[in-house]
C-alpha positions as CSV (number, residue, x, y, z in Angstrom):
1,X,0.0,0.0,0.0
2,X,1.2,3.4,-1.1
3,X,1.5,5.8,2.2
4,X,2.3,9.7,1.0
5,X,5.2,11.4,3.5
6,X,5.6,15.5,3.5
7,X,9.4,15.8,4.0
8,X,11.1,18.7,5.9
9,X,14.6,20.8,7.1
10,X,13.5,21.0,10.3
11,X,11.3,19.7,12.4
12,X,9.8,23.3,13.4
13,X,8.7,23.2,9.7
14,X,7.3,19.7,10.4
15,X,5.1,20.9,13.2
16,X,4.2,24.0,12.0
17,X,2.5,22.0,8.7
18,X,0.9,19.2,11.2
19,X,-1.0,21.9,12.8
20,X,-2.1,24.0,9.4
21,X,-3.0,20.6,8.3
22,X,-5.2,19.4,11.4
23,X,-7.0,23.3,11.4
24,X,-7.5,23.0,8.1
25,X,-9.6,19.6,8.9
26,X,-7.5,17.2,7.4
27,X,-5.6,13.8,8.5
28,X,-2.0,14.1,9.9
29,X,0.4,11.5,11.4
30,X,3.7,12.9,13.1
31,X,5.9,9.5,11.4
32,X,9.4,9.1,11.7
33,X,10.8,9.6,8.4
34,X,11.4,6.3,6.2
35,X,15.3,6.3,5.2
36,X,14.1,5.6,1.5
37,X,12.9,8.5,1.0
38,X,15.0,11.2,3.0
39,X,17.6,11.1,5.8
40,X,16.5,15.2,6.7
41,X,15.4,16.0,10.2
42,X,13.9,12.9,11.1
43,X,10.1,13.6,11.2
44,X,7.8,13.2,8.1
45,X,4.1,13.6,8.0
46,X,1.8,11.1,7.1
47,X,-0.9,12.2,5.1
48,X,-3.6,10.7,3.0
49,X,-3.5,10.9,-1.0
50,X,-6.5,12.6,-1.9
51,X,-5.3,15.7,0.6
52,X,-2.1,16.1,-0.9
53,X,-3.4,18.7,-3.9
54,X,-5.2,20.5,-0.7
55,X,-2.2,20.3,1.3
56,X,0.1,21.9,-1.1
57,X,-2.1,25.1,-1.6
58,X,-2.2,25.5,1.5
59,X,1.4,25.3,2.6
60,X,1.7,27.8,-0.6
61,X,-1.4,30.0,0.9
62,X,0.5,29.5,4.8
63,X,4.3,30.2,3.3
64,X,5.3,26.6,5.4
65,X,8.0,25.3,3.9
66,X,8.7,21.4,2.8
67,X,11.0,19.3,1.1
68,X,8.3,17.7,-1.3
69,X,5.6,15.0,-0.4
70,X,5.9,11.5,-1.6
71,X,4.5,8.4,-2.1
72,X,6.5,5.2,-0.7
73,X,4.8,2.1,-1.3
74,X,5.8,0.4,1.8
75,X,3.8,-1.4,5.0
76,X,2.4,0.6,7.5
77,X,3.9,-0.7,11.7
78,X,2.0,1.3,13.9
79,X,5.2,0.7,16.6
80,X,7.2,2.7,14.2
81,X,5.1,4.9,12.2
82,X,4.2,7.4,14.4
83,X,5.9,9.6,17.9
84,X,3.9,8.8,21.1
């Protein structure tokens, strides 16, 4: 299954997007980020697919930076996939 990652510099950028994302009404997982994809500053967000158009206008609209969001086809272990 195909999970979609937003990417950051830092993770100040990766909080500041979790919280524009969850105002904005949409789904948000604080994940570690998965080495295939990016060894930046450790935190990726989860988000789901059909979002992503929605996520990107608004990180233009909110001037919050990001690496790029991407889609890694990989299995999803709750014990690693998110900070708790």
């Amino acid at each position: 299954m195909k999970h979609y990652y937003i990417l950051f510099d830092t993770h100040t950028d990766g909080l500041s997007m979790y919280r524009a994302v969850k105002a904005a009404g949409m789904y948000a997982q604080i994940s570690p980020t998965p080495r295939e994809l990016s060894v930046c500053c450790g935190i990726s967000l989860l988000v789901h697919e059909e979002d992503v158009d929605r996520i990107k206008e608004l990180a233009e609209d909110q001037d919050l930076p990001y690496i790029r969001i991407e889609g890694l086809d990989n299995e999803f272990n709750s014990q690693r996939h998110q900070y708790g």
